[in-house]
C-alpha positions as CSV (number, residue, x, y, z in Angstrom):
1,X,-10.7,-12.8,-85.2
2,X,-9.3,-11.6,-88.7
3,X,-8.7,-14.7,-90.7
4,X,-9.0,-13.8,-94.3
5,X,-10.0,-10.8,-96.7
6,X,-12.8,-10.8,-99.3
7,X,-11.3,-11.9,-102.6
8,X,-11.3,-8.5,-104.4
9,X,-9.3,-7.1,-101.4
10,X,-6.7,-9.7,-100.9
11,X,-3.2,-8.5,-101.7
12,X,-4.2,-4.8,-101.2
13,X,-3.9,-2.1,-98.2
14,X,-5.1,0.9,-98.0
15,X,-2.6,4.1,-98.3
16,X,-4.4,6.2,-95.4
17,X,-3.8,3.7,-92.7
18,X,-0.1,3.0,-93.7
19,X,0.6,6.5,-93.3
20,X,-1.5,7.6,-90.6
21,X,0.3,9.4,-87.6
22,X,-0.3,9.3,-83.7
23,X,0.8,11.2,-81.3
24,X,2.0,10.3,-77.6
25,X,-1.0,9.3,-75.4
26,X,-3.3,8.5,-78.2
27,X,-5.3,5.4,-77.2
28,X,-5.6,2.4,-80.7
29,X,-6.4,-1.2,-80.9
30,X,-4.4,-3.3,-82.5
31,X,-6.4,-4.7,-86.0
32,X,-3.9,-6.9,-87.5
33,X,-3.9,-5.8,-91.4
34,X,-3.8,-9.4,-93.3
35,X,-1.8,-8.4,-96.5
36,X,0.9,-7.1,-94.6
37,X,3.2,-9.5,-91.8
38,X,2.6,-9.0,-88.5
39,X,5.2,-9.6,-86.4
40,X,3.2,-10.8,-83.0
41,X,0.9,-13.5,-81.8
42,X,-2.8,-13.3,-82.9
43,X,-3.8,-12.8,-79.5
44,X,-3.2,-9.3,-79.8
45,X,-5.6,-9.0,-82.6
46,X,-8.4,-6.2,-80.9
47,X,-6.2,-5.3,-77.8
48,X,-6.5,-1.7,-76.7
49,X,-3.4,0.5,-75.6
50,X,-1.6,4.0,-75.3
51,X,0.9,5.3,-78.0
52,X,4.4,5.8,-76.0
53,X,6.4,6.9,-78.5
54,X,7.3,6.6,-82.5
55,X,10.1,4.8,-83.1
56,X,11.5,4.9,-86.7
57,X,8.6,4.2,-88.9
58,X,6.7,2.0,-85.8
59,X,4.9,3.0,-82.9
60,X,5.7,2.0,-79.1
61,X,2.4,0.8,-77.5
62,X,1.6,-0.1,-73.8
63,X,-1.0,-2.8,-73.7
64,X,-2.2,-4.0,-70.4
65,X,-2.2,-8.2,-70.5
66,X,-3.3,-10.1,-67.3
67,X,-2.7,-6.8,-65.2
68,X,1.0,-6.4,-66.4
69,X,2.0,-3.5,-68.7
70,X,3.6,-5.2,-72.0
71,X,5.5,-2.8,-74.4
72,X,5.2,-3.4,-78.1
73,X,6.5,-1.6,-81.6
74,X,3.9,-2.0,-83.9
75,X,3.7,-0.6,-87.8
76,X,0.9,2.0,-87.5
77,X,-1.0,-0.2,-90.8
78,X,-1.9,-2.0,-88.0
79,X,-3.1,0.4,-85.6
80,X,-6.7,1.9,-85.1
81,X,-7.3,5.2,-83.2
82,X,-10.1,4.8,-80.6
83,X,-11.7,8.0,-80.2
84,X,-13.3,8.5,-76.7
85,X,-16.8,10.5,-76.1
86,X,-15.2,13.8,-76.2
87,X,-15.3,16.2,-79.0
88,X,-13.2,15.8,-82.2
């Protein structure tokens, strides 16, 4: 679990992740970026989903919890892209 930066990088985020773009179906993990709020429990911190839809400047992610399907709008800053074994 993400619980603090190294000193030089505290207070700073990086440009390329705030503005990177999905598209529907794209599979990320959440990876909570520490200089930035995050509006959700930590518990979501390294969960895996599937991009829905944008929604202003968020994303709309389905993460399976427990065997349900939860829906959450998350600033892509926070998001990872997962690429699977096929080509990029």
């Amino acid at each position: 679990m993400l619980k603090h930066k190294r000193q030089r990088d505290k207070g700073k985020f990086s440009f390329t992740r705030f503005f990177q773009k999905f598209s529907p179906g794209d599979k990320v993990a959440v990876v909570r970026e520490l200089s930035q709020t995050f509006g959700y429990s930590k518990r979501l911190q390294g969960r895996t989903g599937v991009v829905l839809e944008k929604r202003g400047a968020a994303y709309h992610i389905e993460i399976a919890d427990l065997g349900k399907k939860k829906k959450y709008l998350i600033r892509p800053i926070h998001l990872k892209k997962i690429y699977s074994g096929e080509a990029k």
